[in-house]
C-alpha positions as CSV (number, residue, x, y, z in Angstrom):
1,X,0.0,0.0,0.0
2,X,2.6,2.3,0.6
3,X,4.6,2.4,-2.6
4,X,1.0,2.7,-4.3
5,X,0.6,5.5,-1.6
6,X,3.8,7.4,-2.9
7,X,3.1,6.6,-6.5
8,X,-0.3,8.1,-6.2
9,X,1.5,11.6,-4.3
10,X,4.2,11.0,-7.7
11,X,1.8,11.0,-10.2
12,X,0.5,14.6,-9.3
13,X,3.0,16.4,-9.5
14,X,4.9,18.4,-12.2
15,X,8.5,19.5,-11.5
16,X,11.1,22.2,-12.6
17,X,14.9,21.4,-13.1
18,X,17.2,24.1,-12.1
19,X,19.7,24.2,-15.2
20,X,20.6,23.1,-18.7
21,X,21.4,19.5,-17.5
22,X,20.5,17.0,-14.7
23,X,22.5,16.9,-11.5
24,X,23.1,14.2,-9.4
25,X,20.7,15.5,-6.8
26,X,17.7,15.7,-9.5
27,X,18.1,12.5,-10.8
28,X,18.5,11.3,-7.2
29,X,15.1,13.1,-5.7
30,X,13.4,12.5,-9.7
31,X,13.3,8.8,-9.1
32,X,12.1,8.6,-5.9
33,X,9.5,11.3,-6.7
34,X,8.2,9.6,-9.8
35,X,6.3,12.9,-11.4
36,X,3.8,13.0,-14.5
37,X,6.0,15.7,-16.1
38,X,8.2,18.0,-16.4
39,X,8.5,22.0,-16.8
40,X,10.9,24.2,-18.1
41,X,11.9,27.7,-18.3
42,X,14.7,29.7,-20.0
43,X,17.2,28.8,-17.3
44,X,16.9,25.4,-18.8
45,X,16.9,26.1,-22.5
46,X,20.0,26.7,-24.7
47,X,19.5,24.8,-28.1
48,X,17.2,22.5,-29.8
49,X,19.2,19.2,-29.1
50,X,20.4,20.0,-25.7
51,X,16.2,21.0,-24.8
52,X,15.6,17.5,-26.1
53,X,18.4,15.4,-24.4
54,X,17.0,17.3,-20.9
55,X,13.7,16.6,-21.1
56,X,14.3,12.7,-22.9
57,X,16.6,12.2,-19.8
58,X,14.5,13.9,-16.9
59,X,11.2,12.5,-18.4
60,X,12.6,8.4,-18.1
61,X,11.9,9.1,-14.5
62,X,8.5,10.4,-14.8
63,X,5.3,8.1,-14.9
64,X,3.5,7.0,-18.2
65,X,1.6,9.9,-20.5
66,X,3.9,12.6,-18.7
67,X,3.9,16.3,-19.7
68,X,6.6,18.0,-21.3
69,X,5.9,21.6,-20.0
70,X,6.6,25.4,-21.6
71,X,5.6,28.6,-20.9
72,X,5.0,29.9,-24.4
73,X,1.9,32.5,-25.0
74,X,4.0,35.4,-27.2
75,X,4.9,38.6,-26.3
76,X,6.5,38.8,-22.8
77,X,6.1,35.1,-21.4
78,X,7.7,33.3,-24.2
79,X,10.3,31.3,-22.8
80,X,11.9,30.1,-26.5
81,X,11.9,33.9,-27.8
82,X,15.7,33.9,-27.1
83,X,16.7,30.3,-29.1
84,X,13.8,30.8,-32.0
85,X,12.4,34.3,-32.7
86,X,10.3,36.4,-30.4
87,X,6.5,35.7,-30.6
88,X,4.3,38.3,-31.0
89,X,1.3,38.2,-28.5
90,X,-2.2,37.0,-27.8
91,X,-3.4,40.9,-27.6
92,X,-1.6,41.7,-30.4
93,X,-2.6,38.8,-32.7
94,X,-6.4,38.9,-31.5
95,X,-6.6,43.0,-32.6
96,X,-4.9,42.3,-35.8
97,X,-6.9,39.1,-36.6
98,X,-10.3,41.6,-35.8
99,X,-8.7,44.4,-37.6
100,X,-8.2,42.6,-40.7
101,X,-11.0,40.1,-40.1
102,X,-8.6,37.6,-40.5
103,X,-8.9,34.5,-37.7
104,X,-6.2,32.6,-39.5
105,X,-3.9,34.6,-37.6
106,X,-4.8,33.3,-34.2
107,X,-5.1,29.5,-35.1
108,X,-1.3,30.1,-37.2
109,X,-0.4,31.4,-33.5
110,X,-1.5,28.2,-32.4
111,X,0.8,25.9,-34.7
112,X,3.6,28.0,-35.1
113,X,3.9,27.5,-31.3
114,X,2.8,24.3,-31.3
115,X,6.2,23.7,-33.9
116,X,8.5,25.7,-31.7
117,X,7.1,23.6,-28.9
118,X,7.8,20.0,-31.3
119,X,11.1,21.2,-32.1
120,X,12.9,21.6,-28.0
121,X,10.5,18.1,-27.4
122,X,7.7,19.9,-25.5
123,X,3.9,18.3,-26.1
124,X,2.2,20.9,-24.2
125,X,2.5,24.8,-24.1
126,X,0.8,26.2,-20.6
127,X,-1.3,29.0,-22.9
128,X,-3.9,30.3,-24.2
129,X,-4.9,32.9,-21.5
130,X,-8.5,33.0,-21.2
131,X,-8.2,36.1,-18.6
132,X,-10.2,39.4,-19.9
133,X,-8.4,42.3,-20.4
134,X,-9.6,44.7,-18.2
135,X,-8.3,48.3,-16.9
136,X,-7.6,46.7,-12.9
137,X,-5.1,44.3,-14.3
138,X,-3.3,46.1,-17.5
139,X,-0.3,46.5,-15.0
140,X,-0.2,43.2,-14.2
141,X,-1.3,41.6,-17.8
142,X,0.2,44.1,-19.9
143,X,-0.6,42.2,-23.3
144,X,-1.4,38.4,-21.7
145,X,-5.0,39.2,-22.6
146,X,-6.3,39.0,-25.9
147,X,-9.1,41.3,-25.3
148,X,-11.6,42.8,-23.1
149,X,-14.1,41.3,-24.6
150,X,-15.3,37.8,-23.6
151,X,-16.3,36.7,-27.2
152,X,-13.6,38.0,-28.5
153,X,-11.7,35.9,-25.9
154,X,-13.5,32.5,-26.9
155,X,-12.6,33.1,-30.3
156,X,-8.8,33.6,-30.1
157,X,-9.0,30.5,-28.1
158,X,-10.9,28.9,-29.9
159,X,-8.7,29.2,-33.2
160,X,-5.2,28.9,-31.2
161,X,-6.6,25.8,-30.1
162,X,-7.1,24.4,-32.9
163,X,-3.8,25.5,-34.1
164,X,-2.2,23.6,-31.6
165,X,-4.5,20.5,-31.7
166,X,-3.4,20.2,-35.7
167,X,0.0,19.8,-34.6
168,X,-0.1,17.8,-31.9
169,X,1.0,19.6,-28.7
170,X,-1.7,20.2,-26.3
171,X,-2.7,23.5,-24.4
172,X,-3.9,25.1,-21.2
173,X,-6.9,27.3,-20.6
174,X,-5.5,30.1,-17.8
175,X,-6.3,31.3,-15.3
176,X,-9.2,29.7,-13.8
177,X,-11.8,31.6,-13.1
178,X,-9.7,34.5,-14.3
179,X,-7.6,37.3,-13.0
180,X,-9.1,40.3,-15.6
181,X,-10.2,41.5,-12.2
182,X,-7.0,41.3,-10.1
183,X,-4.3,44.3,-9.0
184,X,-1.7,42.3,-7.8
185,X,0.8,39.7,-9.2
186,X,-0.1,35.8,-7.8
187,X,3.7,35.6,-8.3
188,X,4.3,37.5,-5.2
189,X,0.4,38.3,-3.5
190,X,-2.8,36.5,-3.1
191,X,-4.9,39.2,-5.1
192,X,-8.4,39.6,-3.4
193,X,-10.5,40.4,-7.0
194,X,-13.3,42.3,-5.8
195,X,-15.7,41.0,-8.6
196,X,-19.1,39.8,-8.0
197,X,-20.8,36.1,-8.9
198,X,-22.9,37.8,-11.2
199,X,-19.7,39.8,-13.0
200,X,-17.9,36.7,-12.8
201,X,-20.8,34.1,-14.6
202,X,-21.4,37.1,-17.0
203,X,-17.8,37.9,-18.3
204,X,-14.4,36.4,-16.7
205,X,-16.3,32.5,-17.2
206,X,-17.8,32.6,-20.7
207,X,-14.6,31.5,-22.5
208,X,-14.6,28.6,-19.8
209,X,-18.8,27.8,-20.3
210,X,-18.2,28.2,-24.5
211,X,-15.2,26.1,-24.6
212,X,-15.2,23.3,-21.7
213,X,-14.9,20.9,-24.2
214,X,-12.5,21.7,-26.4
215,X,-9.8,22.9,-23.5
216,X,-7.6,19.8,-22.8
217,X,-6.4,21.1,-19.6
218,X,-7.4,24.5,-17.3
219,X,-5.4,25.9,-14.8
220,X,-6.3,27.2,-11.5
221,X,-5.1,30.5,-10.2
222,X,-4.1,31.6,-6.9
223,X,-6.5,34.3,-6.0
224,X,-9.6,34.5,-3.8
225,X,-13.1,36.5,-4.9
226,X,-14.2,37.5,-1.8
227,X,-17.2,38.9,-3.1
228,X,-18.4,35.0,-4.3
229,X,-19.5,31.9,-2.0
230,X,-15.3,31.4,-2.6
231,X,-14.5,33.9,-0.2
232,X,-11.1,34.6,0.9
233,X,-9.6,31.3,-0.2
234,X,-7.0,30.9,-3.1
235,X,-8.7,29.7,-6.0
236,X,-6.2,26.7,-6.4
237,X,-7.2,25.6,-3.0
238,X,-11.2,25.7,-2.9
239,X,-13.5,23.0,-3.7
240,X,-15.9,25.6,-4.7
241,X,-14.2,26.8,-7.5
242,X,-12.7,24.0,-8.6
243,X,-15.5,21.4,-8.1
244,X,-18.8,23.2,-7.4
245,X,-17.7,25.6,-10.5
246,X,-15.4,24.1,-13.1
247,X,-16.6,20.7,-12.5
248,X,-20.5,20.7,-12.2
249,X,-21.9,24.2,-13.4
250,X,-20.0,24.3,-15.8
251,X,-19.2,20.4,-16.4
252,X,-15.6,20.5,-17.6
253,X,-14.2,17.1,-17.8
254,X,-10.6,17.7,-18.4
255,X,-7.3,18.1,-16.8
256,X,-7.1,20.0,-14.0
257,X,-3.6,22.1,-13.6
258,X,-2.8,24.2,-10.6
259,X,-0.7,27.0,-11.2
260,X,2.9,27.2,-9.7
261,X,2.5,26.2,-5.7
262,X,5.7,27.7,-5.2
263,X,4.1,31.7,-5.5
264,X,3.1,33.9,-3.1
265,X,-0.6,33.7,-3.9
266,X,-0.9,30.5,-2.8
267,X,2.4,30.2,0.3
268,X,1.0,33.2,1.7
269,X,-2.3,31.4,2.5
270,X,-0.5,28.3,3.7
271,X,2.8,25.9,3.9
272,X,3.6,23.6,0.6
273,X,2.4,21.1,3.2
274,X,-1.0,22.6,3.6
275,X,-1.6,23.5,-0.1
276,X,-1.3,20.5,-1.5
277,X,-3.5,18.8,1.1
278,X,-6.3,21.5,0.1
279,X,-5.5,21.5,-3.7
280,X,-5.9,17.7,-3.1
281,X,-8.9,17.7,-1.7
282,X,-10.3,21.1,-3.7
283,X,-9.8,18.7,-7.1
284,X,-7.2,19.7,-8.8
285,X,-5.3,16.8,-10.7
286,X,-2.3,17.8,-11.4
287,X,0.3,20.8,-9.5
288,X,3.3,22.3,-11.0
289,X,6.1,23.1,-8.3
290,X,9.0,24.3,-10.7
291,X,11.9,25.7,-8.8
292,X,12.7,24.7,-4.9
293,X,13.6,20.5,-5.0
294,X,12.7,21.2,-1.1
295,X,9.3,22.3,-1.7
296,X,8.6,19.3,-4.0
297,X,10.2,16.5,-1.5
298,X,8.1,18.5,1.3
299,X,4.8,19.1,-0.8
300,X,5.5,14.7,-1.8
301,X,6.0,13.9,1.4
302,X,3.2,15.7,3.1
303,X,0.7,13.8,0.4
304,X,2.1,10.6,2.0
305,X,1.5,11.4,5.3
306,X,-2.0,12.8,5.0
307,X,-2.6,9.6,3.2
308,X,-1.1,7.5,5.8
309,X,-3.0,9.4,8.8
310,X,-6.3,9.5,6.9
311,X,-8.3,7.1,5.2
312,X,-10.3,9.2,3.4
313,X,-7.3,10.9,2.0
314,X,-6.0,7.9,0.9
315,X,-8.9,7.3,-1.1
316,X,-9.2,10.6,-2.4
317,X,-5.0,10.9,-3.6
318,X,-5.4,7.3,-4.9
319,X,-8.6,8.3,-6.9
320,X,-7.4,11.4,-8.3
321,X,-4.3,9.9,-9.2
322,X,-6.2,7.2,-11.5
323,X,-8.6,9.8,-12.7
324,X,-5.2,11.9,-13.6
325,X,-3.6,8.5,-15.4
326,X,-6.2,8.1,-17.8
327,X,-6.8,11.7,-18.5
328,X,-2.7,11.9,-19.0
329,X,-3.2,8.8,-21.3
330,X,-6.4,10.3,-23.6
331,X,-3.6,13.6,-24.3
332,X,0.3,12.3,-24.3
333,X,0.0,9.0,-25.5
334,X,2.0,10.2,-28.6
335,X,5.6,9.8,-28.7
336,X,7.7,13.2,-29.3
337,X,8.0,14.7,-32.8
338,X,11.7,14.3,-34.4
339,X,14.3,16.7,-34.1
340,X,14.3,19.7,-36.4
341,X,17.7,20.0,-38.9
342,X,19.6,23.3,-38.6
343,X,18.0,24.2,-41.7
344,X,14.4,23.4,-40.6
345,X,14.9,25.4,-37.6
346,X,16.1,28.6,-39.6
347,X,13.2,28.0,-41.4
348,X,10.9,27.8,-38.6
349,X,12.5,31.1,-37.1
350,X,12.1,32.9,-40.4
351,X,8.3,31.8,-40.5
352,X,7.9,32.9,-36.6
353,X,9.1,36.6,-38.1
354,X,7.2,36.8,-41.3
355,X,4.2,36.3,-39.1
356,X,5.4,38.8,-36.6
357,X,5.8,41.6,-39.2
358,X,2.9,40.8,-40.8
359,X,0.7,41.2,-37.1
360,X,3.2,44.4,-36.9
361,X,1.6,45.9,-39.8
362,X,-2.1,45.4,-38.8
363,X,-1.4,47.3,-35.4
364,X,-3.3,50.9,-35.6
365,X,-1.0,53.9,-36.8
């Protein structure tokens, strides 16, 4: 029972690396950990062959259907802009795709960064952003957002999606049920978005109602909406959002993926120990912790003990981790695309800027 135990913890957990190359200690704390994938960021990314070596290696010690993570949107979270060609963003392409009354341009967003994503090894990009574009969180979205508007929003999505999907890579609906609202960075603050149910149901969740089933995965944020039957309590952590919302009222049926448990939004509220207990238990899937290996052996561990102590726990981790198998297997059963020649990848980079200039041009004088 107990190695099932510590599978079960294993299996719900995705994992950052901190450099170009294993060490010792991450292989070490990797195999006993066992996680469903892996994440990486530009610390870890130098060229195409090494990207793929990292993840081929770190990934042998992962379970079954694991996730090979990346952070690319466009614009400023784009964590290949360095070692391809900067990405324009989902603000940008969504206005120039409206302008010009062109939706090509957002589903081409999807598969170019669905190729970029093939060519490091990745299968899944953490993006769209669903999140509405409003004026309380332009400081903190800057050009995340592809509009304002909800419909708007569902149809970006909609078309990155399925530029994605045509390639192969999966994506992430973010951030559950959505941060248009918020004034403070979940990096650093649990931001308190001071929107009501009614504002909530009406705008921030349509892109989650029109597309529940079409998103492979959603991810959970780390702020509370104190105004809502959610009340102070981070997103990531409540049972309200996750299952009385996401689940039932709006019947989504996918992967569910926490945001980083290592940020403020979320430690601030609690311990690693406590979170993942709630998160857990709230009915979440799947949890990225992608920096500290002493916050993922203590968030690992405390799954295990909570299992161990409680019985109803135990049934709970060992359920979701079955649930999370066989959703894992439906999405990244498909073995890793083949490595791109230098020529390929120049002529991957010069597409990424021909589509770049040409969003450029459709921006307002």
């Amino acid at each position: 029972m107990t190695a099932t135990i510590r599978q079960a913890a294993g299996s719900l957990l995705v994992v950052g690396l901190s450099g170009t190359e294993l060490t010792g200690l991450e292989r070490a704390w990797l195999k006993l950990v066992r996680p469903s994938g892996i994440i990486l960021f530009r610390r870890n990314i130098a060229e195409t062959g090494q990207t793929r070596s990292l993840l081929s290696e770190s990934t042998s010690y992962c379970q079954n259907f694991n996730l090979r993570c990346v952070d690319i949107e466009g614009g400023t979270v784009d964590r290949l802009r360095d070692a391809v060609a900067p990405m324009p963003s989902a603000q940008a392409v969504a206005q120039a795709a409206i302008r010009t009354g062109k939706p090509a341009l957002m589903r081409r967003h999807g598969e170019l960064i669905a190729r970029e994503a093939l060519a490091f090894g990745f299968n899944t990009t953490l993006a769209p952003v669903l999140d509405l574009g409003l004026p309380e969180s332009a400081a903190v979205m800057g050009t995340r957002a592809a509009s304002s508007n909800p419909l708007d929003v569902v149809t970006y999505v909609r078309n990155f999606l399925a530029g994605l999907a045509a390639q192969g890579v999966v994506g992430c609906g973010k951030h559950f049920p959505g941060l248009g609202g918020g004034t403070l960075d979940s990096h650093l603050e649990t931001p308190a978005i001071e929107r009501s149910w009614a504002e909530l149901w009406g705008e921030d969740l349509v892109p989650y109602r029109q597309l529940a089933r079409v998103l492979p995965m959603v991810m959970v944020n780390h702020a509370s909406y104190p105004k809502t039957r959610g009340g102070d309590c981070p997103a990531t952590a409540s049972a309200y959002w996750i299952t009385t919302v996401l689940k039932k009222r709006i019947g989504y049926k996918g992967l569910i993926f926490s945001d980083d448990m290592e940020m403020g939004g979320i430690l601030k509220a609690s311990s690693i120990e406590e979170a993942v207990v709630l998160s857990v238990r709230a009915g979440i899937h799947l949890m990225e912790i992608c920096h500290s290996p002493e916050l993922i052996l203590r968030g690992y561990e405390a799954l295990i003990a909570e299992a161990e102590r409680s019985a109803a726990f135990r049934k709970l981790l060992l359920e979701r981790a079955a649930i999370s198998r066989w959703l894992r297997k439906t999405r990244f059963s498909d073995p890793t695309a083949r490595a791109l020649s230098a020529a390929q990848l120049a002529a991957l980079r010069d597409k990424v800027r021909i589509f770049t200039a040409e969003v450029e041009r459709s921006a307002p004088k």
